[in-house]
ChimeraX commands (.cxc) that place a marker at each C-alpha (Angstrom):
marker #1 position 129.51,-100.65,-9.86 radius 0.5
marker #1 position 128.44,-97.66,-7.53 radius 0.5
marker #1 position 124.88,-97.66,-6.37 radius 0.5
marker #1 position 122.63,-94.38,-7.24 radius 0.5
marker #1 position 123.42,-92.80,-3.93 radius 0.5
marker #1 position 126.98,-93.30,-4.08 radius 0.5
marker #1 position 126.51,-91.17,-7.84 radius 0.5
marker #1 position 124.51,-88.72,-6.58 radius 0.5
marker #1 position 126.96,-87.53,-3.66 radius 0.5
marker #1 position 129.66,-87.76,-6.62 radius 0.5
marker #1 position 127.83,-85.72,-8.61 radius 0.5
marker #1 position 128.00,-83.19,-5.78 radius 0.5
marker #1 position 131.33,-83.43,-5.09 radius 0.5
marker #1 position 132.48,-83.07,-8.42 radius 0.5
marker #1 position 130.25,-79.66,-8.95 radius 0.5
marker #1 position 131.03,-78.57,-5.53 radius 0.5
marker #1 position 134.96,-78.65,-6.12 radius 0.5
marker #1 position 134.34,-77.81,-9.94 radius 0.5
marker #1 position 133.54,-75.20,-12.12 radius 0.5
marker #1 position 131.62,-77.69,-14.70 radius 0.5
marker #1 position 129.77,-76.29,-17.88 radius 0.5
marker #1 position 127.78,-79.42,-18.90 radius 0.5
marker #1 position 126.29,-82.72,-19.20 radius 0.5
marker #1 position 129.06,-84.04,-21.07 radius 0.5
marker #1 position 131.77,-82.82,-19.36 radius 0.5
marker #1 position 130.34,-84.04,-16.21 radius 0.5
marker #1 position 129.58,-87.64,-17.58 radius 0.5
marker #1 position 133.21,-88.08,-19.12 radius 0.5
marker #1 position 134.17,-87.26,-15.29 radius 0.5
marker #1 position 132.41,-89.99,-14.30 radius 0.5
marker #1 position 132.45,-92.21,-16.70 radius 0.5
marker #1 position 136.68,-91.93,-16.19 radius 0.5
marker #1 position 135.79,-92.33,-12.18 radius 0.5
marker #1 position 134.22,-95.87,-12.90 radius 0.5
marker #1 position 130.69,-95.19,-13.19 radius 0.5
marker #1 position 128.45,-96.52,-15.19 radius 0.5
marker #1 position 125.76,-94.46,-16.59 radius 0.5
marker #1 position 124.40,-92.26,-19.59 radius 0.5
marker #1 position 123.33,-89.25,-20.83 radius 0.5
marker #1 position 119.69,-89.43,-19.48 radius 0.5
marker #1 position 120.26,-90.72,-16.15 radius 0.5
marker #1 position 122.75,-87.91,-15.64 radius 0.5
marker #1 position 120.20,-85.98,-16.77 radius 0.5
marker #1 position 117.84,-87.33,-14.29 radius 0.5
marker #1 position 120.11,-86.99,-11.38 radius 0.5
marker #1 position 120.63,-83.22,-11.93 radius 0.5
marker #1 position 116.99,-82.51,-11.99 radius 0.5
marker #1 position 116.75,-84.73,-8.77 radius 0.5
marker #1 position 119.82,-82.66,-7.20 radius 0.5
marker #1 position 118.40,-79.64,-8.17 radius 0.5
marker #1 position 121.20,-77.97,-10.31 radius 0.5
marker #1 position 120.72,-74.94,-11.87 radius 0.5
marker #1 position 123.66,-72.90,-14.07 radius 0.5
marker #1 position 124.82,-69.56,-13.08 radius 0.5
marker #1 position 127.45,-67.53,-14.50 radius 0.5
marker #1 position 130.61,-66.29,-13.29 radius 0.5
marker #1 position 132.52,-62.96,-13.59 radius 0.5
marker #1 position 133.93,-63.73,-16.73 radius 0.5
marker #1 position 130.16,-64.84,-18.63 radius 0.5
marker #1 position 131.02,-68.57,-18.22 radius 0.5
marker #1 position 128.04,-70.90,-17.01 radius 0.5
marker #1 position 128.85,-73.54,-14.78 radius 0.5
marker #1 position 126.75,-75.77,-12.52 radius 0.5
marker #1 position 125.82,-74.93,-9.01 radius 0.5
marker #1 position 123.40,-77.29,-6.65 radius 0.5
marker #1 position 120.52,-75.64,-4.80 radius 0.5
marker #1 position 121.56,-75.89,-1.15 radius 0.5
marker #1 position 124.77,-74.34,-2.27 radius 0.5
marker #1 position 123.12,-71.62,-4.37 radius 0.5
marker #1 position 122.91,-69.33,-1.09 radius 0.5
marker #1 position 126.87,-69.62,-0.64 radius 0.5
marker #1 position 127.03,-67.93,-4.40 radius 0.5
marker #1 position 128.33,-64.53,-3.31 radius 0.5
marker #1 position 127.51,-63.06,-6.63 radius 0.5
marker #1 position 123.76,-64.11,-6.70 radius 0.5
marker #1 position 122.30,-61.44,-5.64 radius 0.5
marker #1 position 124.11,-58.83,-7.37 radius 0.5
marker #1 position 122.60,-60.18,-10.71 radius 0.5
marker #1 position 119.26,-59.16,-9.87 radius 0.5
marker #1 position 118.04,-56.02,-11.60 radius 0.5
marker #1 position 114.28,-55.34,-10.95 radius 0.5
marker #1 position 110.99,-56.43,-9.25 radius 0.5
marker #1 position 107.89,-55.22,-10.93 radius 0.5
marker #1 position 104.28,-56.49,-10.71 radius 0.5
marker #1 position 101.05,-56.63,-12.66 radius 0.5
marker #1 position 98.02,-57.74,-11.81 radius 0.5
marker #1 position 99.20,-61.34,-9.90 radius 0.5
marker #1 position 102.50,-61.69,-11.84 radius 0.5
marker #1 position 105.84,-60.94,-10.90 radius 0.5
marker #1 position 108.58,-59.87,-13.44 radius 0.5
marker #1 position 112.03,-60.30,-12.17 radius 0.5
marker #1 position 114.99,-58.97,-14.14 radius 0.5
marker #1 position 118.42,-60.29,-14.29 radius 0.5
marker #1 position 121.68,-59.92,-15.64 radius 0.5
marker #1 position 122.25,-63.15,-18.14 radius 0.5
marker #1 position 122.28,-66.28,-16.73 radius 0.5
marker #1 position 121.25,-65.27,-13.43 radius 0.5
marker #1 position 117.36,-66.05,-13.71 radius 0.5
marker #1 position 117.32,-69.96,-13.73 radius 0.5
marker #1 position 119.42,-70.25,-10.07 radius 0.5
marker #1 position 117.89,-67.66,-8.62 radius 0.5
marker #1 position 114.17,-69.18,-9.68 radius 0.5
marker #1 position 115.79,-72.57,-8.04 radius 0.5
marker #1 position 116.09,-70.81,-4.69 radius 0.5
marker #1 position 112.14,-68.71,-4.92 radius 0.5
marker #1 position 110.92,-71.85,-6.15 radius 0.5
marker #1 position 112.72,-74.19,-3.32 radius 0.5
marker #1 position 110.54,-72.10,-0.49 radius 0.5
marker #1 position 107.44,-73.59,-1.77 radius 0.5
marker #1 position 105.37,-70.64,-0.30 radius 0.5
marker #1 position 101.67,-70.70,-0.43 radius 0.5
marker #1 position 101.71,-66.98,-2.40 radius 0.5
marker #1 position 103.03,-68.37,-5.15 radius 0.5
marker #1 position 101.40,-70.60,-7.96 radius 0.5
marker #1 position 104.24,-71.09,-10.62 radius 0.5
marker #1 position 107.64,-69.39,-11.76 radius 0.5
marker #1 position 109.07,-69.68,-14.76 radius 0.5
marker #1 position 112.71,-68.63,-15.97 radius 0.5
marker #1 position 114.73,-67.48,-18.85 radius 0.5
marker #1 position 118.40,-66.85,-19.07 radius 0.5
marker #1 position 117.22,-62.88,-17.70 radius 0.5
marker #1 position 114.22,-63.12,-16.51 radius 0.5
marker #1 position 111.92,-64.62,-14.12 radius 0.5
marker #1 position 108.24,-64.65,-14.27 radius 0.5
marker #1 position 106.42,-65.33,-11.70 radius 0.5
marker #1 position 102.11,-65.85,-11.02 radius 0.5
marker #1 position 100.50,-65.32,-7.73 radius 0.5
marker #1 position 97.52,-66.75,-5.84 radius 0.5
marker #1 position 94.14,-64.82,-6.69 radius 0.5
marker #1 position 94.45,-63.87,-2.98 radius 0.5
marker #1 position 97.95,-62.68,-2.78 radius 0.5
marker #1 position 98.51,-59.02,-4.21 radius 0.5
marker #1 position 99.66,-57.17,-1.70 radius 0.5
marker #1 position 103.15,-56.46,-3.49 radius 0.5
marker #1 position 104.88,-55.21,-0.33 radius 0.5
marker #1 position 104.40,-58.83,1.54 radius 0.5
marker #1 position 105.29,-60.26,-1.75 radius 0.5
marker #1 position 108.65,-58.05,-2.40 radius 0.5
marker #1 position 109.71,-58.68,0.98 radius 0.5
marker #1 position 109.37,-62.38,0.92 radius 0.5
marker #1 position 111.41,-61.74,-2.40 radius 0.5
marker #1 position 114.36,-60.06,-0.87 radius 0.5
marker #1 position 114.50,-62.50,2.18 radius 0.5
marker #1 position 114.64,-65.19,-0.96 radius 0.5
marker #1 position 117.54,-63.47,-2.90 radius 0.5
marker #1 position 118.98,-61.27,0.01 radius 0.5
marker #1 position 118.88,-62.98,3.18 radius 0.5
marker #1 position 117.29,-60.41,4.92 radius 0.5
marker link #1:1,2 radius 0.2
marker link #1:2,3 radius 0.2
marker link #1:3,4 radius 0.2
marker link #1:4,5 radius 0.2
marker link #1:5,6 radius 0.2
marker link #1:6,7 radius 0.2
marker link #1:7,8 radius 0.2
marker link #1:8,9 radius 0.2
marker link #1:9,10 radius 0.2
marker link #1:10,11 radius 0.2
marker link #1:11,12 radius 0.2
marker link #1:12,13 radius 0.2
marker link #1:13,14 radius 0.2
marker link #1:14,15 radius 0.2
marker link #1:15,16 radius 0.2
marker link #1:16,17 radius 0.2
marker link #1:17,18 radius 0.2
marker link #1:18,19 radius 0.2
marker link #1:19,20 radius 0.2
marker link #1:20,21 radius 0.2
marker link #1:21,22 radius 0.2
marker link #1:22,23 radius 0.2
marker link #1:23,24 radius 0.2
marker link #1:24,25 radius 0.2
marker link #1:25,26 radius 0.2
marker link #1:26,27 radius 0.2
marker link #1:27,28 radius 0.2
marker link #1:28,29 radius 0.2
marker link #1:29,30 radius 0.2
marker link #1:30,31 radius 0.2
marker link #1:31,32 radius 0.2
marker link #1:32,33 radius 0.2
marker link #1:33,34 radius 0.2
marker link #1:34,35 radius 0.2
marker link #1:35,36 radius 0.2
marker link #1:36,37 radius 0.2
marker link #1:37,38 radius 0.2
marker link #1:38,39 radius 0.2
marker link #1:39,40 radius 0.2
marker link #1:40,41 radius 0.2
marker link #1:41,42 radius 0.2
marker link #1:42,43 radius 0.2
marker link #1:43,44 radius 0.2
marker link #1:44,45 radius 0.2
marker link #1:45,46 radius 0.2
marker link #1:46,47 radius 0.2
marker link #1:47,48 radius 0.2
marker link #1:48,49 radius 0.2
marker link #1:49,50 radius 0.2
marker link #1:50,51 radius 0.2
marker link #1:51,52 radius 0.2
marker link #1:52,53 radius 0.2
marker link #1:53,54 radius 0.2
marker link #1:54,55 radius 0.2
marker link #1:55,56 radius 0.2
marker link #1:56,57 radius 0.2
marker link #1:57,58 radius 0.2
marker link #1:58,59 radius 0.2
marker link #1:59,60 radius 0.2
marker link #1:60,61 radius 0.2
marker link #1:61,62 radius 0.2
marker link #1:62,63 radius 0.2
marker link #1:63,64 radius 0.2
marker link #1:64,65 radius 0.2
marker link #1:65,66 radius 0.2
marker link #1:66,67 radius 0.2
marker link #1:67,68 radius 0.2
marker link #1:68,69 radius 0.2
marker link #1:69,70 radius 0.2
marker link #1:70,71 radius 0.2
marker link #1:71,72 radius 0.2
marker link #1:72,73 radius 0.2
marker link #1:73,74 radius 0.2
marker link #1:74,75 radius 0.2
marker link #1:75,76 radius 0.2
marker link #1:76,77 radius 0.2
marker link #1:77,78 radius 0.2
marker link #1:78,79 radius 0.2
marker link #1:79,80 radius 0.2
marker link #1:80,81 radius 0.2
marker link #1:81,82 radius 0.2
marker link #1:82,83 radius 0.2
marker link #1:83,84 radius 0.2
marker link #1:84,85 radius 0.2
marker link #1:85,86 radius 0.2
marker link #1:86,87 radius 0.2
marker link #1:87,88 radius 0.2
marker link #1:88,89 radius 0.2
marker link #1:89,90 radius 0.2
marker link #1:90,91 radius 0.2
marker link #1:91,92 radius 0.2
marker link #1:92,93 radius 0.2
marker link #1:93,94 radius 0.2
marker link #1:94,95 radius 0.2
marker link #1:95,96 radius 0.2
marker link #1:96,97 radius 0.2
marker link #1:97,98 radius 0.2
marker link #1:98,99 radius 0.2
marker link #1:99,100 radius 0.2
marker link #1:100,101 radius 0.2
marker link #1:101,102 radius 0.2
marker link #1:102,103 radius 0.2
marker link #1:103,104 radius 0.2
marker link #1:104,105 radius 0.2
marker link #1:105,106 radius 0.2
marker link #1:106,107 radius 0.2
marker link #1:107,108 radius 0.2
marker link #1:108,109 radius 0.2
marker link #1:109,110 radius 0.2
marker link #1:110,111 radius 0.2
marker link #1:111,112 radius 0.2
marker link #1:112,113 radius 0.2
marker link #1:113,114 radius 0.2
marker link #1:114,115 radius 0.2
marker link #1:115,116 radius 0.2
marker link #1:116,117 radius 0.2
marker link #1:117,118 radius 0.2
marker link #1:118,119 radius 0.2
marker link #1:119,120 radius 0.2
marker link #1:120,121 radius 0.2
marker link #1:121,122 radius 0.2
marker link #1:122,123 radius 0.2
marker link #1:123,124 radius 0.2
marker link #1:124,125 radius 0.2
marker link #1:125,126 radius 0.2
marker link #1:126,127 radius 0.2
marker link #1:127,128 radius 0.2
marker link #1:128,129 radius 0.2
marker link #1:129,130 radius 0.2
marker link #1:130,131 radius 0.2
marker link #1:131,132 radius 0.2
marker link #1:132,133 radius 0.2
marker link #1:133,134 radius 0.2
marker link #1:134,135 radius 0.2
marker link #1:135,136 radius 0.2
marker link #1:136,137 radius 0.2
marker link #1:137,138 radius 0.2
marker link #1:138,139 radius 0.2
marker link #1:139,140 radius 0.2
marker link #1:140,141 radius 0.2
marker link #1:141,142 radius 0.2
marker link #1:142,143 radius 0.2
marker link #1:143,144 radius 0.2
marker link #1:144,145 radius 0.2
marker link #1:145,146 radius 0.2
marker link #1:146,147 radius 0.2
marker link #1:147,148 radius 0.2
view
């Protein structure tokens, strides 16, 4: 039997090398690899590994790990719009592009932002009382999504 760690990097792997669309899928991987687990602590170890879905060309979600979410060439050409009111922030996405690229705003912790939260084509996101001013904000955006 393989410890937790030894699961987790083979959870990794097999998303890294794989275009996988779910839990089960995923667990009867696994499962046929020798290890020994269920449903919830698969479920577990994805929110631990960070794993969002993401679609590809062709409207098919598949899983994709945070740290690899920046090597997703296609990420940033999902985003639509950035438009603010008051201390929110209303990103627009095409489908299935608002959940990864909330991973990645939400991975840079910054002290602007309070919460995010994210539908299949949307992201909503609240500011600090002290943090309007939206150019600061949409820059730190774009660095997020674009890079730059």
């Amino acid at each position: 039997m393989e410890g937790k760690q030894d699961r987790l990097q083979r959870i990794k792997d097999i998303i890294a090398s794989k275009k996988i669309s779910g839990q089960e899928e995923l667990l009867n991987i696994l499962v046929d690899e020798g290890y020994v687990t269920t449903q919830s602590t698969l479920s577990r170890d994805l929110k631990a590994l960070q794993v969002a879905k993401i679609s590809d060309e062709d409207g098919l979600y598949y899983y994709v790990i945070k740290e690899n979410l920046k090597g997703v060439h296609s990420l940033e050409g999902g985003l639509q719009s950035i438009d603010f009111s008051g201390n929110m922030v209303v990103i627009k996405t095409l489908p299935g592009y608002a959940n990864p690229l909330a991973v990645l705003i939400d991975g840079y912790n910054h002290n602007m932002l309070l919460s995010s939260v994210a539908g299949d084509d949307t992201i909503l996101i609240v500011l600090k009382e002290d943090n309007h001013d939206r150019a600061t904000v949409k820059a730190f955006l774009e660095l997020v999504i674009y890079g730059r």
